[in-house]
N, C-alpha and C positions, 0 to 999 in steps of 0.2 A: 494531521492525523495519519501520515506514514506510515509514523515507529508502529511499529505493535505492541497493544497496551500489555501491563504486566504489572508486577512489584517493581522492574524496574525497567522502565517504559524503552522501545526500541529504538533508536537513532531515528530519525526523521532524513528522509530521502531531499535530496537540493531539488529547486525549480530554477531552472536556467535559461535565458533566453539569447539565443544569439543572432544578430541582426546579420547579413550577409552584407560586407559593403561593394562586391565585387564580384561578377560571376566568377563560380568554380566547380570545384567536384568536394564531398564530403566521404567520409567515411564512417561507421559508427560502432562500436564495439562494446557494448553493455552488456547487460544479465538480466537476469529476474524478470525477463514481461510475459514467462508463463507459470515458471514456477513462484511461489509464494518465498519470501524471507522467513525462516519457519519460527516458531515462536517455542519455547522450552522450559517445561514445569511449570504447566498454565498458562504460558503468556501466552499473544496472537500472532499472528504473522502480521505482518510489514505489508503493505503496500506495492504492488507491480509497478514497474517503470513505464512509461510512455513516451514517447517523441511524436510531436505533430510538428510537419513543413508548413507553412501557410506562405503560401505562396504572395510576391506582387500584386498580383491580378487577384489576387482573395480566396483561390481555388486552394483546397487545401489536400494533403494525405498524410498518412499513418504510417510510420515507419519500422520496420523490424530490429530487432536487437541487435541485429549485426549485418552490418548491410557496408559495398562499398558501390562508388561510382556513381551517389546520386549528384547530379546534374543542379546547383542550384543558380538564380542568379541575382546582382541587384537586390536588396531590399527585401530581399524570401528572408522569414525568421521562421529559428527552428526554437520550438518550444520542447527541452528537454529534463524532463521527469524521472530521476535518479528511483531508484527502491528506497524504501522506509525498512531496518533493521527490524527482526524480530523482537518481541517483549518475553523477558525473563521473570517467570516467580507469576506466582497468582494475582490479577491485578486489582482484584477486590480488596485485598493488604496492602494497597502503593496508602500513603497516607494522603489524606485527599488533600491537606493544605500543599502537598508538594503537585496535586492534581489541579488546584487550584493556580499555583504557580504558573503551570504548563500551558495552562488558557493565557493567562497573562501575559505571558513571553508568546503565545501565538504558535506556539507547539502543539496542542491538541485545542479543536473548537469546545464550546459548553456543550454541544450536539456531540463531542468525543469524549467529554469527560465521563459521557453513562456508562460506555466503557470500561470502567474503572471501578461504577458505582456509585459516581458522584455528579450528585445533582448540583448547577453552579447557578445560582440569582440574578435576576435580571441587574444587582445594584455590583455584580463580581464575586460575591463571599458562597462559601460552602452552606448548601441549606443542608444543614447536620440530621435533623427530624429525616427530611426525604431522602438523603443521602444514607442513614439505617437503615430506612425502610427496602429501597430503592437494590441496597445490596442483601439484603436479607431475603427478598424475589428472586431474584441473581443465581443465589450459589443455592434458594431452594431448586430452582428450575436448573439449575445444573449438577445437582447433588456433589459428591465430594472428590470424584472421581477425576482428578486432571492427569494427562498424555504427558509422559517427555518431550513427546516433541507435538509438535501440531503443526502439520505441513498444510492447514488449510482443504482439508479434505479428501479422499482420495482422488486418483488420476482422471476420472472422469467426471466427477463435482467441478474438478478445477479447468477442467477443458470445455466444460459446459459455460465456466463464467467467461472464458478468455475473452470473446469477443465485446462483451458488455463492459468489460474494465480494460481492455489494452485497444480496442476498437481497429483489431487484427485475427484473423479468424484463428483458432487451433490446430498443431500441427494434424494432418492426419492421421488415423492412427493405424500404425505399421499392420501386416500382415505379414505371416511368418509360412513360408514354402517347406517342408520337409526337402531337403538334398535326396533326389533321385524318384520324387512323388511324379 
């Protein structure tokens, strides 16, 4: 559930895990763990990135987007969390048997496909009845109005989740001196 839903659903972000076989030093240079992958003509945004250390001893921390000089050693795995691409196009019009596909390949869960509109059976198949319905709720409660772009909120929506989804707090936010005040 990365990509950000759409017409045409957004890349799915890698889960990567690397085991440390020898003390070192890392270094890490990513993106996206505060801004959103933005979503365009309806779509969603993507998913933030994360990296968790967990340490030998079990003790764990959260790591920033860009960070050098961490210290790991032995046996510490870094569990690293790429972004998910933005979703392109209204996702209410992806066709659901392709939404359906997406569970099956393990791309979006049946809990991502409402996402999209689409209601998936506990036996795997499109339930078409709930799936009408389900999108027909959808775009009433959203009426017909979609953004070019959808960056996931404004700057303070999205500094307000950072901590709940990147499990690192938000930058602070600047304060601007007038020169000569």
């Amino acid at each position: 559930d990365s990509g950000g839903a759409g017409l045409h659903r957004g890349g799915n972000g890698l889960s990567v895990v690397y085991c440390f076989l020898c003390d070192g030093e890392i270094g890490i240079h990513d993106e996206r763990w505060l801004m959103y992958p933005w979503g365009v003509l309806g779509g969603e945004t993507g998913l933030r990135s994360t990296k968790r250390l967990v340490r030998a001893d079990g003790s764990e921390q959260w790591l920033p987007a860009k960070v050098e000089g961490i210290k790991v050693k032995e046996g510490d795995m870094l569990y690293f969390n790429t972004w998910g691409g933005g979703g392109w196009g209204d996702p209410f019009k992806r066709d659901p048997e392709l939404v359906r596909q997406d569970v099956e390949r393990r791309l979006v869960t049946r809990d991502g496909a409402r996402r999209y509109g689409v209601v998936i059976g506990d036996d795997g198949t499109v339930d078409a009845a709930a799936t009408d319905q389900l999108r027909a709720d959808l775009v009433a409660s959203r009426g017909d109005n979609i953004d070019l772009f959808n960056f996931g909120g404004d700057v303070e929506t999205i500094r307000a989740a950072c901590e709940a989804e990147t499990h690192l707090p938000a930058p602070v936010k600047p304060t601007f001196v007038r020169a000569g005040s």
